[in-house]
N, C-alpha and C positions, 0 to 999 in steps of 0.2 A: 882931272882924272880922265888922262884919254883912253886910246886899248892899250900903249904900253904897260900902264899901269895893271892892265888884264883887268879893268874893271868894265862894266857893261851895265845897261839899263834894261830894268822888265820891262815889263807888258804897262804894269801898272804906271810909272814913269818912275820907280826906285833905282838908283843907282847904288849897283852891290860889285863887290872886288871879287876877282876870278875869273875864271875864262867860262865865255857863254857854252851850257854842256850838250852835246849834240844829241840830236832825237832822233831815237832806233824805233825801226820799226815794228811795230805791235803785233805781237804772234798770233795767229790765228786760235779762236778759242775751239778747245776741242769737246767736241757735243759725244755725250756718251750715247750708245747703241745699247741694242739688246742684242745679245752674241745666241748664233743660230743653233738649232738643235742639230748636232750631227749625227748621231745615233751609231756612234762610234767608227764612223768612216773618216781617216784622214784628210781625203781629200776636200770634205768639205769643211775645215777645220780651219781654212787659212795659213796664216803661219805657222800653224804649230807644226803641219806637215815638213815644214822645211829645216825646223829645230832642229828634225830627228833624219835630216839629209835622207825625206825620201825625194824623188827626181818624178814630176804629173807633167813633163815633157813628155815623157817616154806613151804613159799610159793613153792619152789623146782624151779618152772621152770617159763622162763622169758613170757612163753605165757599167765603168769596167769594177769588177764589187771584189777585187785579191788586194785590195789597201789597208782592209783591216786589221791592227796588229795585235796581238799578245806579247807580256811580259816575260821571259823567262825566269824560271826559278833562280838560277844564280850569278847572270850577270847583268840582269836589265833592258840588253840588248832586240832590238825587235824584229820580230818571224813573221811574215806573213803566213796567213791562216788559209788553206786550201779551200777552194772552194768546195761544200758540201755534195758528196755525191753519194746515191744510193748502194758504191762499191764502198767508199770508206767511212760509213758513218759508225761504224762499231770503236773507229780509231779517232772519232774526233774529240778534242775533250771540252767536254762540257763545265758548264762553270758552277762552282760550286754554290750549296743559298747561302755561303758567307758572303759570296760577290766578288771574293778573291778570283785573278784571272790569273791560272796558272797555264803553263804549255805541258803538253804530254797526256796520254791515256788518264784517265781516274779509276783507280781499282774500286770494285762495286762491294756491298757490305757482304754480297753470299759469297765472296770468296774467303771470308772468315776461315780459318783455320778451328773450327768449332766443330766438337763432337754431335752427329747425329741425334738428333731428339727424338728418343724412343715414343711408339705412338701410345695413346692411351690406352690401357689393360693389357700389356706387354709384359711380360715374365718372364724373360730371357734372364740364363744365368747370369751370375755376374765373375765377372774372371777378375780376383786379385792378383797384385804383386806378390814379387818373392816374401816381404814383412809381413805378411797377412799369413798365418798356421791354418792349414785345413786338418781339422780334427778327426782323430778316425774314429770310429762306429762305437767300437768297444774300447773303455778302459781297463791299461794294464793294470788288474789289481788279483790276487790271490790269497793263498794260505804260505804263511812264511813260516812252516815248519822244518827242523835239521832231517836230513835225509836219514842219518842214524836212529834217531828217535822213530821214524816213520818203518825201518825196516825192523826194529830191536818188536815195536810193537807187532805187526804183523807175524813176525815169527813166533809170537807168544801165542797172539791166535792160532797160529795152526798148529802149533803144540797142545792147546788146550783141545783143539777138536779133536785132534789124531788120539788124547789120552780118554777123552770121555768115548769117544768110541768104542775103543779096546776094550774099556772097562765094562761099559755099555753090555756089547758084546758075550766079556767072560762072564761077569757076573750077575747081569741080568738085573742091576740097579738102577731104572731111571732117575735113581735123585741125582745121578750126576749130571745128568742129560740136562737137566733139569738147571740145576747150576751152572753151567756152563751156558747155557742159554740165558740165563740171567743177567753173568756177564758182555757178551756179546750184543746183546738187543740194547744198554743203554748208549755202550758207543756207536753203535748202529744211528741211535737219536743223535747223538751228538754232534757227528758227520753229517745228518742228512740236515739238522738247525745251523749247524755253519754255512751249510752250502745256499740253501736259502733266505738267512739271514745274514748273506756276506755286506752286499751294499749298504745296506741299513745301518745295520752295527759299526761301517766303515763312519758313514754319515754321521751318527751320533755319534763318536770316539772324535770326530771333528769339531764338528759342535762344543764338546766339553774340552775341547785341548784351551788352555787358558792365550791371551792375545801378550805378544811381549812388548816392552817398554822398547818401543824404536829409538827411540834418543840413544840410549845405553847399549844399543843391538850392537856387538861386534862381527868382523868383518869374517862370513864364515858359516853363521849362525843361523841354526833352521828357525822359524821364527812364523807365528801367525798373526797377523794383521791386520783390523777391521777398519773398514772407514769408506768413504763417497770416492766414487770412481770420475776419471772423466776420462775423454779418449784421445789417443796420441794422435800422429800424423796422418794415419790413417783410418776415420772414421764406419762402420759396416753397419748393413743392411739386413734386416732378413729378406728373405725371397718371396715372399706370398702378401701379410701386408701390408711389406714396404715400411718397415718403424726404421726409424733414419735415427744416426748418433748411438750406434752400439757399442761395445767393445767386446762384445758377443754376442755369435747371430745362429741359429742351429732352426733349420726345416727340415721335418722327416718326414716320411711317408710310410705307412705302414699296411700289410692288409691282413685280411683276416682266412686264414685256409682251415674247413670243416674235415668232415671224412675226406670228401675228393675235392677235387682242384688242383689250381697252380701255385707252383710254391715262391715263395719273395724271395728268397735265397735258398742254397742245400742244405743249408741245417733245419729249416723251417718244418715246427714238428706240426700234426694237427692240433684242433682247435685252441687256436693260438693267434695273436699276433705276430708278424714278422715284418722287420725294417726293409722294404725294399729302396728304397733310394733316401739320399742323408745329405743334406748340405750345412757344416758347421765350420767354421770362423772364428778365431782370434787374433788379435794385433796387439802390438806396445798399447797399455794405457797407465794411467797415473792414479794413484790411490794415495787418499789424504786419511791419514792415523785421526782415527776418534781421541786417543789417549795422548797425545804429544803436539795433534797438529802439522805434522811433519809430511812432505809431499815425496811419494817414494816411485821411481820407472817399474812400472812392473814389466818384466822381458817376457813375453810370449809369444813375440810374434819371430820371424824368420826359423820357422820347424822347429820351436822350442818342444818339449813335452808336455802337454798341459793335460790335467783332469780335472774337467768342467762338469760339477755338480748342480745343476738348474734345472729348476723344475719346467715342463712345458706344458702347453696348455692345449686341447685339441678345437681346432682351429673349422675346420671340414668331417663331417662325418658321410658316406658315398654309402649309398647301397641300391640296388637297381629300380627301384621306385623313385626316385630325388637325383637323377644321375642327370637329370635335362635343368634341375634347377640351379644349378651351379655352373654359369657359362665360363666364370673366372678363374674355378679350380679346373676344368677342364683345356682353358685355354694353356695354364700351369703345365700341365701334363705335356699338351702337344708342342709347348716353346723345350720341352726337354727330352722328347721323341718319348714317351712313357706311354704305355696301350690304354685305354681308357673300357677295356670290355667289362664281363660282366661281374670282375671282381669288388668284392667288400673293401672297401679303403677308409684310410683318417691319416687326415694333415694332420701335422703337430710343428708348432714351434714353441720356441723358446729364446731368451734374451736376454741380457743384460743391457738394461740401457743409459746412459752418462746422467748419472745424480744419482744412480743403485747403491747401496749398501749391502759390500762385497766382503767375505774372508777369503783373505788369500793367504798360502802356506809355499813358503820356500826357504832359500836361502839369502843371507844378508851380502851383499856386494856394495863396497864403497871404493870409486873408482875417480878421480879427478873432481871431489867433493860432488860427484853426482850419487844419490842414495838408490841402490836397484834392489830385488828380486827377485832373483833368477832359480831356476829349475835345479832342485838339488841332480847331484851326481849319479846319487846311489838310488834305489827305494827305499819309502818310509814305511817302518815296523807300528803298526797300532800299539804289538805287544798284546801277550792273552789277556783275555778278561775274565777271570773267576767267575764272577756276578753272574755275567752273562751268557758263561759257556760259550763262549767265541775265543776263536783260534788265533793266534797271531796273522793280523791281515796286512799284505803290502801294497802301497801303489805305487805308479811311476811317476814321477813327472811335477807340473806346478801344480799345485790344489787351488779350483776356483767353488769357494761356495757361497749361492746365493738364494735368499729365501723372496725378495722383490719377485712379484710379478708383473712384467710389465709397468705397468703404469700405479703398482700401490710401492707408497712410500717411497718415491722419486721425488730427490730433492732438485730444483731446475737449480741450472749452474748458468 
């Protein structure tokens, strides 16, 4: 077996077939390092500088410190970062505590687009939207008598006086005086107990109007409705204090004017109360039927008509002894330019607040299977009352009545 054969002898003296296999030289072994801290400068980074084709020919010496890069936000690409100067540091951007290195300005959190935060015991009006009804002072409500009937009568009366006169007169018989006064003095009563006893009697004629079956309500239908309120889109406030989540919100101010003084408005007779300033509010809210269950829009807000029967409760009582004790009700005044001298005043509010137990009176509207109550057209007639010697009374608009005060018998929703 010579080399033809490509056989060859080891080391050991074995002779084995194939050709003896050449010895390559032995790679140098690579000793791992500890890799230096660069603290984010390229240049001291070794190759990684060169990965990203920056040219530390150019730069010459290590103190030069513009090699630092950042990432851009959308293509990766690298920017060097200016050097920091006392002209552009408002523009340099800082890195975020995610650690994320973004390029460009960082918008700061006070540029929020946030409404100003009122300072504490602040009583600045509150300005609603168009949906929000501002209520006015007095409700439309009356005597809904035929004007025929109204003049048929008067001309009786003055027939009757013109005759017992005459009589009077000729023949010198006061029993007719006499009768005739009879007449006259109980409708005298009658008129002067309606006129005083108009709201009450409206109140109670509400009260006993029976609630209808909303399930069965057709579309048209005047219809009164009991049950838990809650509030639409837009939740209200009272103004003094601050009860949040209404769907009626009313602060009044009223004062009191003796022989002399100032008067709250020109009708303001003496010793009397008078309304001198009134802030009241309504919006959409929703009312849930005791009787069916059934969840119904009530419409009141965008200038609907509403008459809002809620008691209120006085709140501030002012009179020039206690006029230093009140720095709240007084700050009230001055957030609404209101004189604070040396008149007699009382706050009042009044509310409905989301979980009340509300009657409300209108009409039935069913529109794209939404169920509403909306402000009848016309006014509603109570119709006379025998019993009670009340007139036929009218009012306008939506009927809201509530006996909740504030916080009794609010259910939380």
């Amino acid at each position: 077996m010579g080399s033809r054969t490509g056989s060859h002898q080891l080391r050991n003296g074995l002779i084995v077939s194939g050709r003896p296999e050449q010895h390559k030289e032995k790679q140098p072994t690579v000793t791992s390092r500890a890799i230096p801290y660069t603290g984010g400068d390229v240049k001291k980074s070794g190759e990684i500088g060169k990965m990203y084709g920056i040219d530390f020919s150019a730069s010459g010496s290590h103190h030069h410190t513009s090699g630092s890069i950042r990432f851009g936000s959308n293509s990766g690409q690298i920017d060097p970062i200016p050097k920091k100067s006392s002209s552009s540091s408002s523009n340099s951007g800082p890195i975020q505590p995610t650690g994320l290195i973004t390029s460009g300005p960082l918008s700061s959190s006070t540029n929020r687009r946030s409404g100003p935060l009122e300072p504490a015991g602040s009583f600045k009006k509150v300005v609603y939207s168009s949906a929000v009804t501002g209520v006015s002072d007095d409700i439309k409500m009356g005597f809904r008598v035929s004007k025929v009937a109204m003049w048929v009568l008067l001309v009786v009366l003055i027939m009757a006086l013109m005759a017992g006169g005459f009589v009077m007169a000729t023949v010198k018989i006061y029993v007719i005086l006499v009768g005739v006064g009879g007449v006259l003095v109980p409708i005298l009563v009658v008129l002067l107990w309606n006129y005083a006893y108009k709201e009450r009697g409206l109140v109670g004629f509400l009260r006993r109007y029976e609630d209808a079956e909303l399930r069965g309500a057709v579309d048209g239908q005047y219809v009164k409705v009991t049950g838990v309120v809650t509030c639409g889109s837009i939740p209200l406030e009272t103004s003094f204090q601050r009860i949040p989540r209404c769907v009626y919100a009313s602060t009044e101010l009223h004062e009191y004017k003796g022989w002399v003084g100032k008067s709250a408005h020109p009708r303001h007779r003496c010793f009397s109360w008078g309304r001198r300033h009134s802030e009241k509010y309504v919006g959409d809210f929703y009312i849930s039927d005791f009787q069916t269950g059934l969840r119904a829009l009530v419409k009141a807000g965008y200038g609907a008509k509403v008459a809002p029967f809620v008691k209120s409760t006085t709140v501030v009582d002012i009179t020039t002894s206690n006029r230093e004790l009140s720095p709240n009700f007084l700050r009230w005044l001055a957030d609404r330019s209101l004189s604070s001298d040396d008149r007699v005043m009382r706050l009042k509010e009044a509310c409905i607040k989301e979980g009340s137990t509300v009657s409300v009176m209108g009409v039935v509207r069913r529109q794209d299977n939404v169920l509403m109550i909306v402000p009848p057209a016309e006014p509603i007639s109570t119709g006379c009352q025998w019993a009670r010697c009340v007139l036929p009374t009218y009012v306008e608009g939506l009927i809201l009545t509530c006996d909740d005060i504030q916080n009794a018998d609010v259910i939380p929703v």
